[in-house]
ZAMARGU-4260 file (C-alpha; in steps of 0.2 Angstrom, whole numbers, plus 5000, padded with zeros to 4 digits):
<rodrens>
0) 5188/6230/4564 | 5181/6219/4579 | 5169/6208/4576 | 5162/6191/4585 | 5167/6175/4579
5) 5158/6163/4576 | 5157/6149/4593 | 5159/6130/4589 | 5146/6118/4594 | 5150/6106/4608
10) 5147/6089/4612 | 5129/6086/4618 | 5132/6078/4637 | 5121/6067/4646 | 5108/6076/4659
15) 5095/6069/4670 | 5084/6082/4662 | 5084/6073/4645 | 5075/6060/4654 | 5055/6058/4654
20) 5045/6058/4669 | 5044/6036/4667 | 5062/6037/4667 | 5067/6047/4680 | 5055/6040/4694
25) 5059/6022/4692 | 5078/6029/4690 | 5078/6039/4705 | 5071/6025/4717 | 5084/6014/4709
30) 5095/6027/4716 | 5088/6029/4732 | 5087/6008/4735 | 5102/6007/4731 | 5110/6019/4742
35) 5101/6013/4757 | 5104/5995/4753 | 5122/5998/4748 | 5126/6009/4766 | 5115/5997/4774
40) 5122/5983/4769 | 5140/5987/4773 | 5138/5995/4787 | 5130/5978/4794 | 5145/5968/4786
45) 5158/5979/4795 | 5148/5977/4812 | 5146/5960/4809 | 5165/5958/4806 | 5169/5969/4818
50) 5160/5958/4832 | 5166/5940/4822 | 5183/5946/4821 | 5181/5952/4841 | 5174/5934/4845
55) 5190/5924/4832 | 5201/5937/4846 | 5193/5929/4861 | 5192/5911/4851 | 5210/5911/4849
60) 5215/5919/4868 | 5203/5903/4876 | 5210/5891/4864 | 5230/5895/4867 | 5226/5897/4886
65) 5217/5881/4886 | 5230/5871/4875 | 5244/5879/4886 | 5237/5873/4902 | 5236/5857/4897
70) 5252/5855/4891 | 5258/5864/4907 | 5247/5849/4916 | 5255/5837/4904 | 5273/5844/4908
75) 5272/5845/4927 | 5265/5826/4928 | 5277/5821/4917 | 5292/5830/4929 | 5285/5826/4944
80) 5286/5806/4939 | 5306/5807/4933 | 5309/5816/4948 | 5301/5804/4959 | 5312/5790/4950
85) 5328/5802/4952 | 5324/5801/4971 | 5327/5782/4972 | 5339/5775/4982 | 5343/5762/4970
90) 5346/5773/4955 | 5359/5782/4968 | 5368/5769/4971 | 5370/5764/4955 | 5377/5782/4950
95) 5386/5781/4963 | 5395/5765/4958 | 5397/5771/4941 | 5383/5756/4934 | 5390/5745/4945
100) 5379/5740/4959 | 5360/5737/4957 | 5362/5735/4939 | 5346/5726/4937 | 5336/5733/4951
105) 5342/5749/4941 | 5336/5744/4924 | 5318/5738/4931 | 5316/5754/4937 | 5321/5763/4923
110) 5311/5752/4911 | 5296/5755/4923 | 5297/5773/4917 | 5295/5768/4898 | 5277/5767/4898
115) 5274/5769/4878 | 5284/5770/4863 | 5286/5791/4867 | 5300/5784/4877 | 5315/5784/4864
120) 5329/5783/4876 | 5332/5786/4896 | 5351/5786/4902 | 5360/5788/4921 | 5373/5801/4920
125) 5386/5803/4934 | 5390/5820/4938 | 5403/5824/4923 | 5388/5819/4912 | 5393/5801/4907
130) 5383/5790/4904 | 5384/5775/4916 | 5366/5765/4911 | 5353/5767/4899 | 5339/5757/4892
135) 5330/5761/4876 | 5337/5765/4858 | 5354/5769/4859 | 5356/5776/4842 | 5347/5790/4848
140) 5361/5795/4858 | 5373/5797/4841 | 5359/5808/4832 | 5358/5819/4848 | 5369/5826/4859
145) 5370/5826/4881 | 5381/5841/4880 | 5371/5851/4870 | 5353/5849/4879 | 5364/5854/4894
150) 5374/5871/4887 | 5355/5878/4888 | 5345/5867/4903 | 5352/5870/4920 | 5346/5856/4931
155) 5349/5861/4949 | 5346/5850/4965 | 5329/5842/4966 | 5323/5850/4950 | 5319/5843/4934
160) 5316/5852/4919 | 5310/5848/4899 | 5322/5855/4887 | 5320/5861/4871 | 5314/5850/4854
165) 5327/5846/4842 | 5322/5838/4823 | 5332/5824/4820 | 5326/5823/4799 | 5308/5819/4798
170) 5308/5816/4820 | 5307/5827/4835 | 5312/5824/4851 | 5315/5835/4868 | 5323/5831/4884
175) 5319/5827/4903 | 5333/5829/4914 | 5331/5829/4931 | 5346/5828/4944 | 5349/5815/4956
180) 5355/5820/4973 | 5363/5815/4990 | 5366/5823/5003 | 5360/5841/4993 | 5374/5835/4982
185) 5370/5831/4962 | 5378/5816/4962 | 5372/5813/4944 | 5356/5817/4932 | 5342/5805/4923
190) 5338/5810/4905 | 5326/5805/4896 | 5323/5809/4877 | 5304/5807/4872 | 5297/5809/4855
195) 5287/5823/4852 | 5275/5815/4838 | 5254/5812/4836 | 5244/5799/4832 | 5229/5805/4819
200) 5216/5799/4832 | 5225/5812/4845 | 5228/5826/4833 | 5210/5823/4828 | 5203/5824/4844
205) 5210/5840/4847 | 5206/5848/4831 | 5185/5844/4838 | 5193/5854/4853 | 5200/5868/4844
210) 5185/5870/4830 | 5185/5870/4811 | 5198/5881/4802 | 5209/5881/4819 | 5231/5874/4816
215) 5242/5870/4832 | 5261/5873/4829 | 5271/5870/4845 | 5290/5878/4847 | 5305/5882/4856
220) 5304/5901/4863 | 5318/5905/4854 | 5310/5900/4840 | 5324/5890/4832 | 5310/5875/4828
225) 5292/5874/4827 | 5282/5857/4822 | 5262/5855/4819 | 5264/5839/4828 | 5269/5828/4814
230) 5285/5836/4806 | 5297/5850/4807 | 5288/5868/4802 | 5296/5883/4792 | 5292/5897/4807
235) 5279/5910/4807 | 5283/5927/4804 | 5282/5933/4823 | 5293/5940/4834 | 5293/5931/4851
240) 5304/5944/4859 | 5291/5956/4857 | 5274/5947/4861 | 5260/5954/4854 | 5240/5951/4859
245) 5237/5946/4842 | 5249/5943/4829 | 5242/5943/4812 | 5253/5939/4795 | 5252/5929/4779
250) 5256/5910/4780 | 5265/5899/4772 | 5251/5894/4761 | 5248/5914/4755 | 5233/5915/4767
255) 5232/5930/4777 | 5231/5924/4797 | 5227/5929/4813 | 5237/5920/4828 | 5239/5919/4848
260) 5252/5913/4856 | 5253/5906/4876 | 5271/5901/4886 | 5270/5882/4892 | 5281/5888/4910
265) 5290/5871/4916 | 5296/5871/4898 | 5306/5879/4884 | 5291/5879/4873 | 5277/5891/4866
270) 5261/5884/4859 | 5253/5894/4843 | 5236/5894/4838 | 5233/5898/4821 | 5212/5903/4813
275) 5214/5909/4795 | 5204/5924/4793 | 5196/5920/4776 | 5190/5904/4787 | 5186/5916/4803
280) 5177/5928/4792 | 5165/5916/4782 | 5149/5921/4793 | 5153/5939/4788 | 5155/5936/4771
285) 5138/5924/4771 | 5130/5937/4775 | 5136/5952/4764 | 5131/5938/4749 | 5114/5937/4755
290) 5113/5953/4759 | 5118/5959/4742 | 5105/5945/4734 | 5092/5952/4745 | 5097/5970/4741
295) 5094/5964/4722 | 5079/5957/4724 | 5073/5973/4732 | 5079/5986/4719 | 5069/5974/4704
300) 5054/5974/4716 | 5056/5992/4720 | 5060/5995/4699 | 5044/5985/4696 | 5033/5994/4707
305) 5037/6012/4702 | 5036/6006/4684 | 5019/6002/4686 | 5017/6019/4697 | 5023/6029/4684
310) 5014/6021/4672 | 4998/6027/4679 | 5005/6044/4684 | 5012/6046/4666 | 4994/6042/4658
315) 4985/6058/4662 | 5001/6068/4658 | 5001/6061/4642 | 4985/6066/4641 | 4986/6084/4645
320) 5002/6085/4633 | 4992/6078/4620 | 4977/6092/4623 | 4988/6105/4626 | 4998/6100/4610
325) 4981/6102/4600 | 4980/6118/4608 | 4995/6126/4601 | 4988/6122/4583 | 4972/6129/4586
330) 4962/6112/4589 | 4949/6113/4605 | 4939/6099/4603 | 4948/6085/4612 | 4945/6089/4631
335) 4954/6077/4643 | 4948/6061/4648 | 4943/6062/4668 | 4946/6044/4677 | 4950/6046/4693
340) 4947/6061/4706 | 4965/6061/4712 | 4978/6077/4709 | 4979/6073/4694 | 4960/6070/4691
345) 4956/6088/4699 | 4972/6094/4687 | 4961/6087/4670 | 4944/6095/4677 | 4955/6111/4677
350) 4963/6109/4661 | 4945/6106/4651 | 4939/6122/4659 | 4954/6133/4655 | 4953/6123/4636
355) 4936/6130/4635 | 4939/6148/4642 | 4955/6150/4629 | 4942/6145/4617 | 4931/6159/4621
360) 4943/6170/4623 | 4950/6168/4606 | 4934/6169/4598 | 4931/6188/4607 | 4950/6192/4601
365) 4948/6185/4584 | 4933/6197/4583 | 4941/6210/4590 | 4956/6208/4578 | 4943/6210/4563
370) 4935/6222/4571 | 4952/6232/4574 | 4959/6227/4558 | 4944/6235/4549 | 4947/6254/4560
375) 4967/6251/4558 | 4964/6252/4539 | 4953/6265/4540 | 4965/6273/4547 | 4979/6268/4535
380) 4968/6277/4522 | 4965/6291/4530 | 4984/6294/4535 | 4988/6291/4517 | 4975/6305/4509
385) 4984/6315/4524 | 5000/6313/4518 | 4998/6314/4500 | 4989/6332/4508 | 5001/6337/4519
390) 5013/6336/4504 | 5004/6345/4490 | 4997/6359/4502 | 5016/6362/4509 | 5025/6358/4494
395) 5014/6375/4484 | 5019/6388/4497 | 5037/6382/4497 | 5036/6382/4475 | 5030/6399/4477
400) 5044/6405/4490 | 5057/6399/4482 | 5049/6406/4463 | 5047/6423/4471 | 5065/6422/4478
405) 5073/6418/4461 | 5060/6432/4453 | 5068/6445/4466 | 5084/6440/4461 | 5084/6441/4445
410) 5073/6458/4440 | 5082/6469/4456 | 5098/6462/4457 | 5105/6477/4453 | 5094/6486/4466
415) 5099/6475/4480 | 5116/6476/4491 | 5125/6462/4498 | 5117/6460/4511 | 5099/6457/4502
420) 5108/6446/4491 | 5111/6436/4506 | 5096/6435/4514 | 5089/6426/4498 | 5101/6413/4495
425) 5095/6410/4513 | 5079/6409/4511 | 5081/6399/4494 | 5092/6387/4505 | 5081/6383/4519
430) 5065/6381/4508 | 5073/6366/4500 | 5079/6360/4517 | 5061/6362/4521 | 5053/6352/4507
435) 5068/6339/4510 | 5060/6337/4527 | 5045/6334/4522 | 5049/6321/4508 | 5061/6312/4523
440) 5046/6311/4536 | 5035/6307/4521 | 5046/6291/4516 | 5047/6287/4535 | 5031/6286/4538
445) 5029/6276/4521 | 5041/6265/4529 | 5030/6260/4543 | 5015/6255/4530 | 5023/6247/4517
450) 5030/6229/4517 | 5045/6221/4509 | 5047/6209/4494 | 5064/6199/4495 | 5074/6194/4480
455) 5092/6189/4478 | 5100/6204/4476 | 5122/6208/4469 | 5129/6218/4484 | 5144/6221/4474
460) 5134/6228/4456 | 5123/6239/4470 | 5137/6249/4475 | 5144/6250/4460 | 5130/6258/4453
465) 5127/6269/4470 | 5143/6276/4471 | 5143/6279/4452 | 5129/6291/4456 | 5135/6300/4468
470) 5145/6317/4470 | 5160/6321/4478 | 5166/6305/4474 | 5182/6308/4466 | 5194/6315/4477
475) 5191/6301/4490 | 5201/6282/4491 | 5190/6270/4490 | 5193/6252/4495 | 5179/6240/4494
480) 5178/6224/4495 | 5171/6207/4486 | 5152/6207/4494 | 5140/6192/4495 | 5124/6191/4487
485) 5107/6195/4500 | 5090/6191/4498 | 5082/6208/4503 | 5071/6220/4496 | 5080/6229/4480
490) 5072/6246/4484 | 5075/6249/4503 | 5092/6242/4501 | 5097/6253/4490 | 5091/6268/4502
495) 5100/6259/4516 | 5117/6259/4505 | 5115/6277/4498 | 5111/6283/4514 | 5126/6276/4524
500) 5139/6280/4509 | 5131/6298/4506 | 5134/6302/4527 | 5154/6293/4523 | 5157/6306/4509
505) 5148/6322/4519 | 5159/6316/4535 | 5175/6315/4525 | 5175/6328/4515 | 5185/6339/4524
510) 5198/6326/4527 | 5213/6332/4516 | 5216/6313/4511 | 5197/6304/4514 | 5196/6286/4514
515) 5179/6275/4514 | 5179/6255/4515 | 5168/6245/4513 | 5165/6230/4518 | 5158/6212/4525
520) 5159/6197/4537 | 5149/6183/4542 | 5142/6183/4559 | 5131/6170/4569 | 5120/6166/4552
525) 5120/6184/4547 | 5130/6195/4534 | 5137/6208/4543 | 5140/6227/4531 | 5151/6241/4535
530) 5153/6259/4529 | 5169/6264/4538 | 5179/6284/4534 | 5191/6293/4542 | 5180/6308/4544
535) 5176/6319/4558 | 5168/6305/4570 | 5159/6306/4585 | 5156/6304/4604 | 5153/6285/4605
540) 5143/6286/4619 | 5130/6295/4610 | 5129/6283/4595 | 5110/6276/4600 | 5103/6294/4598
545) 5109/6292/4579 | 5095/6280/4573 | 5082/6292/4581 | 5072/6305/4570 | 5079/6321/4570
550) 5095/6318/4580 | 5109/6325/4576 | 5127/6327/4583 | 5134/6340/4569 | 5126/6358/4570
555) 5116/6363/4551 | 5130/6375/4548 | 5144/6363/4548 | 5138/6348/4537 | 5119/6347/4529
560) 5105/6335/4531 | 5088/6331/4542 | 5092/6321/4554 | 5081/6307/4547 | 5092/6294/4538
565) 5099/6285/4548 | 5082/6282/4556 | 5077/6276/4539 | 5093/6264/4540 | 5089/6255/4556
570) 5071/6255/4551 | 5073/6245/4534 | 5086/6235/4543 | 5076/6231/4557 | 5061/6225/4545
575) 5075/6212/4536 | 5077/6204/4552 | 5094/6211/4555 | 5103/6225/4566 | 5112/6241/4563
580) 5125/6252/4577 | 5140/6262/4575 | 5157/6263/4583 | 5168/6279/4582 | 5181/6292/4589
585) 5179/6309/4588 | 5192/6315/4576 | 5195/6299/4570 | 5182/6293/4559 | 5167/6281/4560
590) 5162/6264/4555 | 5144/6260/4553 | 5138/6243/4553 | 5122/6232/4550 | 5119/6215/4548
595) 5107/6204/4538 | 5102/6185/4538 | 5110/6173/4527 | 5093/6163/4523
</rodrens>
């Protein structure tokens, strides 16, 4: 059989709803603050980083333009004087003779050209690149090598040109060739190797021209070295074949970097500026911080005041909740306190006045209700000296019908056909279906007046007993099982129960092999019966019109009864609180179920 089972209960969630009024304003503009203040807030830290990280962009452009123009100054002085030397007649000759003529004049001049201690080492080459004079340290010329400056700087006539930096340990130099002609032919070259190395004054200077959080790195363009000025460098992670606006990358001290780099034309060099972005983005950041401690303060103010906004709001709600809550148990005599004339002022006036109409109002119904209560038992009597009326005067006539009937049977039943004899086993039959009738409609109606005394009650010793009463029980397979105990009232539930099995073993009857069951299971906090047979059945879409007087779905002729008892049934059932419906198939039997509470 199909029954409900019984749901599990699940975990109680959090809901804004469980919240009171003072929580949920103070809560709610928390939220509010805090989504204006957090999509505030960002949104000005993004702009503000957009625009600082737009300024570091043109920082670094200026800067790298700056710094390459004047090492492009620097580097165009500084070819421009070793040409202008290169031009001398007296360093011709001397190439000419090999370092043999104008040694001295020679020497001057080239010492002339050493003005500081940049200067490591300047040489006369003839034209096969041999050294024919030099001045300076010449231990320099072991550490690098002529040959190799000149596989990658191709001095033509009249030029001059600054080679790359080689790293010689800890020490950088570059190259200054410039060629030295006569006659538009290169009779020989003058190279001069400087140090490429600053003084902490210099470097300082230029790092108040750069600004705070700025590094300089200078190096080749084929980026085979680079050097911050005072030592050789590991080299960025750029490419400098493919050069790039902005180049941005982590450094070698883990700090993500934003960079720009600038060409230094008369030489093989590239400078790099350098602004780490942590550095670059410190106003931005300054800002979010203050913007979130200002946002904080905000949402504690903003807390505060609606705090003390709902406290005053809450006051009179309480107020009402308190008279109303008197109310409901029947207490009028403590109106609400009227402070102010606001909304909810105008709300207490209006309160007090409906407090006091309920009061008069319940007065008029509680006189009405005695009033009605005094008619409805008049009534009550009356009905009853009716009923008790209605069943003596009906109960006589149908005595004497049936006495006269039995009379005529017995003194002229050798007078009377077949047909006579008949006619009065009809009339005898339908008289006691008569008086049957009236005692149904009679206990019906009893029904209606009379209330009910619960006590605990054996399900299983009831219908024992019922069914031990009963007749037409032998032939029929009973299978019944172990019922729980009820509190109900003994005398209805026992009309319920014989009503119910009486209608199984009527149904069945004709059934060459009938079965009843009977039977129980629990059901939302209910006991839920059953009477189920395998009698004729029924239509299940007419199974309401059941529990209503005087319907019936079988015809007199084919099984007996008034058409009252199963109105009886849902009528007791209903008093205990519980319910009562059937499920069937015609032909196949039906199952009668009803249900009542476990407390």
């Amino acid at each position: 059989m199909d029954l409900d089972k019984a749901t599990k209960p699940g975990y109680r969630r959090f809901s804004f709803r469980d919240l009171s009024i003072q929580q949920r304003l103070p809560l709610l503009i928390c939220i509010l603050l805090c989504s204006v203040i957090v999509t505030f807030g960002f949104a000005s830290y993004y702009g503000v980083k957009k625009a600082t990280l737009e300024m570091g962009t043109k920082r670094l452009h200026t800067l790298a333009d700056q710094l390459a123009a004047m090492l492009t100054a620097s580097s165009t002085k500084l070819n421009t004087i070793t040409l202008a030397v290169a031009h001398q007649d007296t360093i011709k000759k001397n190439v000419q003779s090999r370092g043999t003529e104008l040694r001295t004049e020679a020497l001057e001049i080239l010492n002339n050209l050493r003005k500081d201690s940049s200067w490591v080492l300047l040489e006369l080459l003839d034209s096969n690149k041999i050294p024919v004079l030099w001045t300076g340290n010449k231990g320099t010329e072991a550490k690098l090598s002529v040959h190799t400056i000149f596989s990658s700087l191709r001095v033509g006539p009249d030029s001059c040109k600054i080679g790359e930096i080689y790293a010689v340990g800890d020490s950088m130099y570059y190259p200054v060739a410039a060629s030295i002609v006569d006659r538009k032919h290169v009779i020989g070259y003058l190279v001069s190797w400087r140090s490429l190395s600053s003084s902490p004054k210099e470097l300082e200077q230029l790092s108040q021209l750069m600004g705070a959080g700025a590094t300089l790195y200078i190096g080749n363009t084929d980026g085979s070295l680079w050097t911050n000025l005072i030592k050789p460098v590991p080299p960025p992670p750029i490419d400098l074949q493919h050069n790039q606006d902005i180049f941005e990358y982590i450094n070698q001290h883990g700090r993500k970097t934003m960079a720009a780099v600038q060409y230094i034309p008369p030489t093989q060099w590239c400078v790099l500026v350098e602004f780490s972005e942590k550095t670059l983005l410190e106003a931005a950041t300054d800002f979010l911080h203050w913007i979130s401690i200002i946002g904080g303060i905000l949402i504690a103010l903003g807390i505060f005041i609606t705090w003390l906004m709902s406290r005053n709001i809450i006051k009179p709600l309480k107020q009402l909740t308190s008279a109303a809550t008197a109310i409901a148990t029947g207490d009028y005599s403590a109106p609400v306190q009227v402070e102010h004339m606001d909304e909810l002022g105008k709300l207490g006036n209006a309160f007090n006045i409906m407090v006091e109409q309920i009061r008069v109002a319940q007065s008029e119904l509680e006189n009405r209700v005695i009033e009605r209560t005094s008619q409805l038992q008049i009534a009550n009597s009356e009905l009853e000296s009716f009923s008790y009326s209605i069943s003596h005067d009906l109960r006589a006539p149908l005595r004497a019908i049936i006495g006269y009937t039995s009379i005529l049977e017995e003194e002229y039943s050798n007078k009377l056909d077949e047909e006579a004899k008949r006619l009065t086993s009809v009339i005898k039959k339908n008289t006691k279906r008569m008086g049957d009738l009236i005692d149904d409609m009679l206990a019906f109606s009893k029904l209606g007046r009379d209330g009910i005394a619960k006590i605990r009650i054996s399900s299983n010793e009831m219908v024992k007993e019922i069914i031990d009463g009963l007749d037409g029980k032998n032939n029929i397979k009973w299978n019944i099982q172990s019922l729980p105990d009820i509190n109900a009232d003994i005398k209805t539930m026992r009309q319920v129960w014989i009503n119910l099995i009486s209608n199984a073993i009527k149904y069945s009857r004709n059934r060459e092999h009938p079965q009843i069951e009977i039977g129980t299971s629990p059901h939302k906090g209910h006991n839920t019966f059953f009477v189920k047979d395998n009698g004729v059945g029924f239509n299940q879409r007419y199974s309401k019109k059941l529990f209503k007087v005087f319907q019936r779905l079988h015809t007199t002729e084919e099984f007996e009864g008034t058409g009252v008892g199963l109105a009886i049934v849902e009528k007791i059932i209903s008093k205990h609180g519980g319910n009562v419906w059937a499920e069937a198939e015609e032909g196949k039997g039906a199952s009668f179920f009803f249900t009542i509470p476990t407390g």
